[in-house]
N, C-alpha and C positions, 0 to 999 in steps of 0.2 A: 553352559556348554560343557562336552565331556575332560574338555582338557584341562579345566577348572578344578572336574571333579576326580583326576588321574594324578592331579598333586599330593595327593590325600594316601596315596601309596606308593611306598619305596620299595622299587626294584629288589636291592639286596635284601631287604630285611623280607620280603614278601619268598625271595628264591631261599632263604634260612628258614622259613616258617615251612613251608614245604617237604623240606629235607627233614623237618623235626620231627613229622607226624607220626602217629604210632598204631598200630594193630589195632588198638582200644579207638584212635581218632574213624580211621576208618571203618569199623563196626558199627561207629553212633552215627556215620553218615551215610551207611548199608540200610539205618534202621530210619530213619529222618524222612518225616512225611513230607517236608518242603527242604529240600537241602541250602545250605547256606553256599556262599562261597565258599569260608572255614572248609565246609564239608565237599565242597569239591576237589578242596586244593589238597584234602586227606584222598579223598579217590582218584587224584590223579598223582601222587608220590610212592616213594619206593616203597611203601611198606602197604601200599594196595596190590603190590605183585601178587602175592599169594590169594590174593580173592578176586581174580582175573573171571574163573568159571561162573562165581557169583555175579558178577559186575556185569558178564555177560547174560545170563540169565534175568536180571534183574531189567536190563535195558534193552532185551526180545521183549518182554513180558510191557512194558510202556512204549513202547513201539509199535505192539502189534492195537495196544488198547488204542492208541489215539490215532493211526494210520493203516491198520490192516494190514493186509498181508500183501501191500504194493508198493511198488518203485514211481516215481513220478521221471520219465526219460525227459532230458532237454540236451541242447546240440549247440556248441559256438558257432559262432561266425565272425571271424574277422577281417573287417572292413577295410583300415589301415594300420600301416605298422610307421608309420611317420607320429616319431618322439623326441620332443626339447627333452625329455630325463639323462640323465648320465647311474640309473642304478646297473650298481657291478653285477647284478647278477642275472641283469635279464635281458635278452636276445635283442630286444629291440633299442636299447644303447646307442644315445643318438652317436656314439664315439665308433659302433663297428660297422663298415665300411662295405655299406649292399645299396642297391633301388630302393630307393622308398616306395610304397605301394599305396596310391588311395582311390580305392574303389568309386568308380560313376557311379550315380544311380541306376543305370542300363546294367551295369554288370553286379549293383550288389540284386538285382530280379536275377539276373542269372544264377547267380547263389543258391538264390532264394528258391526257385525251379529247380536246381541239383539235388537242394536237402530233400527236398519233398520225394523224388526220387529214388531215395536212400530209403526211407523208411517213414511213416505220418507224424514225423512230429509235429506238434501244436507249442513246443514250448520251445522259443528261440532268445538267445545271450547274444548281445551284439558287443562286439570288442574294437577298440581302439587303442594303438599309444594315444600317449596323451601331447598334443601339436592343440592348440588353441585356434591359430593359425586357418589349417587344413582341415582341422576336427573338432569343429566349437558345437556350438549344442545348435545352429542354424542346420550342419550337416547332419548331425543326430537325428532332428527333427525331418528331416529327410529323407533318410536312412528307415526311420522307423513306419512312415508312409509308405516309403515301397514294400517294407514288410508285412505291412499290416494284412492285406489281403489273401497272405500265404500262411501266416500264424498267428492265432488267437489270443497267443499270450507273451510279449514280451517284454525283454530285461538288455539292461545294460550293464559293460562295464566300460568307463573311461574315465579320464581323470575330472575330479572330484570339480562339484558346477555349486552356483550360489544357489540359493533354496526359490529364486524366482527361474531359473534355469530348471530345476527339477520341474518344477509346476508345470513351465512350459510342455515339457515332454509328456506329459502324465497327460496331456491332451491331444498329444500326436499318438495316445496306446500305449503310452509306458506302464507297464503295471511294474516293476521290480527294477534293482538300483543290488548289481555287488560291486564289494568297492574291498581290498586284500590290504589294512593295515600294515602288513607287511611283520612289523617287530614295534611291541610298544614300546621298547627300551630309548626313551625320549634321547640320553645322550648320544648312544649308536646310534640312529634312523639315520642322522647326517652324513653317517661312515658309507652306507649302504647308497644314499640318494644326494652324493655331495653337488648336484646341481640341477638346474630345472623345478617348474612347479610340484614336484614332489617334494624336495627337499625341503618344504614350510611341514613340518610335524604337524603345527597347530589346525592347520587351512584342512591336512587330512583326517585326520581323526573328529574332529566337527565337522568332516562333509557329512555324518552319519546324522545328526543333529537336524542339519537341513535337510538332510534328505524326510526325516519324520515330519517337519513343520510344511514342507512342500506336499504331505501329502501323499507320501509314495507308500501304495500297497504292500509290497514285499522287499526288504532289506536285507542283502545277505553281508556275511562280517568273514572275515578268513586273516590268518594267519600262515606267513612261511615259511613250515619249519627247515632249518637249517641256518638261520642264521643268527639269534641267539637262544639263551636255556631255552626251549621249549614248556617246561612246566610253566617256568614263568611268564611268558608272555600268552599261554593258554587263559591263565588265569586273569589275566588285566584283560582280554576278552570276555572273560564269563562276567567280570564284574563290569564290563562296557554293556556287554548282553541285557545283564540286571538292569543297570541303568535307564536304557533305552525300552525297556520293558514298563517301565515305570514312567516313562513322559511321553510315548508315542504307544498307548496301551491299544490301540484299535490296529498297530502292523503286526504284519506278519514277518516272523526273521527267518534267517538260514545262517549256519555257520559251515566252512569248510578250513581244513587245516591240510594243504598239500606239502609233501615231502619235494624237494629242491629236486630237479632233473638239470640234463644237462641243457644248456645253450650258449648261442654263439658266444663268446668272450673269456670262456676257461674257466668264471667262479667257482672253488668250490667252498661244498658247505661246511661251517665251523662247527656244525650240532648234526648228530647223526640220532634218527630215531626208529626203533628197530619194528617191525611188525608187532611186536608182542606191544610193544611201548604204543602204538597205535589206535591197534585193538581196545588196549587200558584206555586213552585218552576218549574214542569214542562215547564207551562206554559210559564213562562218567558224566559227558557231556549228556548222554540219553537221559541221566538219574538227576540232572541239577535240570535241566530243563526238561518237560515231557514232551513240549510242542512245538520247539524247534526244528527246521527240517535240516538234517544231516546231508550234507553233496559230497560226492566221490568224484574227482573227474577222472579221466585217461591218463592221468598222469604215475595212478597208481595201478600196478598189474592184477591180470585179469583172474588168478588165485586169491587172490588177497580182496576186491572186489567183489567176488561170489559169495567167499563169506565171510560181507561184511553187511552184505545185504538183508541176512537174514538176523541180521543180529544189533540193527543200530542203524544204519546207513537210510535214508529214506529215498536220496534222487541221486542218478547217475546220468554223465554224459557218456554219451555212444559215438561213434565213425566221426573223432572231434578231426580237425585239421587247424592246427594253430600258426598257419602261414596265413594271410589276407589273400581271397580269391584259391582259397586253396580244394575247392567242389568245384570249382569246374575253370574259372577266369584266371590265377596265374597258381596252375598246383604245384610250382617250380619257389616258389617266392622265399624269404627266409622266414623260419617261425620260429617264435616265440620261446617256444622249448620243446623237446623232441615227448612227443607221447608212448606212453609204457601198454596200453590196453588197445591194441589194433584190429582187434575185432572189429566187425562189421554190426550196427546197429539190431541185424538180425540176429545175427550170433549172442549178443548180447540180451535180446532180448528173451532169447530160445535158454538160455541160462538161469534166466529170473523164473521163467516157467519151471522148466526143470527142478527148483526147488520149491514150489507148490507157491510161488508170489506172482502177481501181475505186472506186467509192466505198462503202466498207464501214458499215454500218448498224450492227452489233453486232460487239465483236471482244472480248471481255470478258466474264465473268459468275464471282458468287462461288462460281456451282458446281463450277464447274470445279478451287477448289479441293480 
């Protein structure tokens, strides 16, 4: 399991290795037909500042090779917002004081009829707190039937299932499994998730583990930055990424690293990372991995999203609503966190053209197997 293999690297000494790197580190991992991690953790430090235009060009040019000149659109939907977690930083905190919401099967079809509405997508994220209780993988399995006749390809996010749990779903049409690490920084995580099933570090970072032995076609990995160093806990991703590349070599992965916005409970973020700093991290991620797929959600604004697209980013969510029932059954509910990109799926997608890219609706389905 990864947690085994996450001993094997220290925190501090990994965020001083980082900060050490130099001009000359970053050139040899400019020029590095397979990049190491070494070589990422040079492309993502301060002294890759100044080969930003490179790092950008570099990671168009492996972008457009292995994916063209397209956007792969996908859409949340969330189901409920009923969560045993107590993390400080996110809306659904079973400590702040609203209705819980958990969608019938009658109403997540109404959803489901709303999205379609908006614009064809085929690629749907189904969302849940994490309640066992109210949202165990019976109702997922559920959930994911009533969708299935309205989208060809989906994905989940809730809290983390045993690997006979995965399988289960992968037969009610789950093709994909994201799951947000959050911060690997083993001693914080407790600071951030002091109670509820998040709070086990171990159980989450080897849900990723299960999730490859169950089986699961696409596995996305995120981190969120704001809440500690960002180089370094990018980097215990890239070498999770390595990892799981290496014992599940038949999945597909995606990474996303979204910047902290605001929700219910006042958090704010301890690490602030600026656009430029972004831009960099992307990039780098493009140059250590080729075939990873890069996800932007709404969480980041609609400038910084355009071009991001043309330069690294490979899927974007469009007309997200991060309330449960928030397309059509309760568009009042509380969400999750307030969205920065409120375009309209059209709008968004009339952008992607605008810079000579497609935005692809469906690129995926299980028949194809």
């Amino acid at each position: 399991m990864f947690s085994d293999e996450l001993l094997n690297y220290d925190w501090e000494a990994t965020s001083t290795a980082i900060m050490a790197k130099t001009a000359a580190d970053v050139e040899r991992a400019l020029n590095a037909r397979h990049p190491s991690v070494d070589d990422f953790m040079a492309l993502i430090s301060p002294a890759a500042a100044p080969y930003l235009e490179q790092m950008a060009a570099l990671s168009r040019h492996y972008t457009r090779e292995r994916f063209g000149k397209t956007i792969s659109m996908y859409i949340p939907m969330y189901i409920t917002n009923s969560c045993t977690n107590s993390c400080v930083y996110c809306g659904f905190n079973r400590h702040n004081a609203f209705d819980r919401v958990v969608l019938t099967p009658e109403q997540i079809e109404d959803e489901c009829r709303a999205i379609k509405k908006l614009a064809p997508f085929e690629n749907l994220l189904l969302v849940t707190g994490e309640n066992p209780r109210v949202a165990g993988v019976e109702y997922i399995e559920k959930a994911l039937h009533v969708c299935r006749p309205y989208f060809s390809n989906l994905s989940i996010e809730v809290m983390p299932l045993a690997a006979e749990g995965y399988e289960r779903l992968t037969h009610a049409g789950l093709n994909g499994v994201v799951c947000f690490q959050e911060t690997y920084h083993r001693e914080k995580y407790k600071t951030y998730h002091p109670a509820g099933m998040k709070s086990n570090f171990e159980w989450r970072v080897n849900g990723f583990d299960r999730m490859g032995q169950a089986g699961v076609h696409k596995i996305g990995m995120g981190v969120l930055i704001g809440l500690e160093d960002w180089r370094t806990d990018v980097t215990m991703m890239a070498i999770h990424l390595r990892y799981l590349r290496k014992h599940y070599w038949r999945t597909r992965f995606s990474v996303n690293f979204p910047r902290m916005r605001p929700a219910a409970g006042g958090f704010q973020p301890n690490v602030i990372i600026s656009d430029r700093e972004l831009a960099q991290l992307t990039f780098a991620f493009r140059i250590f991995d080729h075939d990873v797929d890069i996800s932007y959600s709404t969480r980041e604004r609609p400038d910084f999203r355009d071009n991001m697209l043309t330069l690294g980013a490979t899927s974007l969510s469009a007309g997200s609503k991060t309330d449960p029932g928030g397309y059509h059954t309760y568009p009042q509910s509380l969400e999750q966190f307030a969205v920065s990109d409120e375009r309209t799926p059209a709008e968004v997608a009339e952008a992607i053209r605008a810079r000579g890219y497609e935005a692809v609706w469906k690129d995926w389905d299980k028949i194809f197997d």
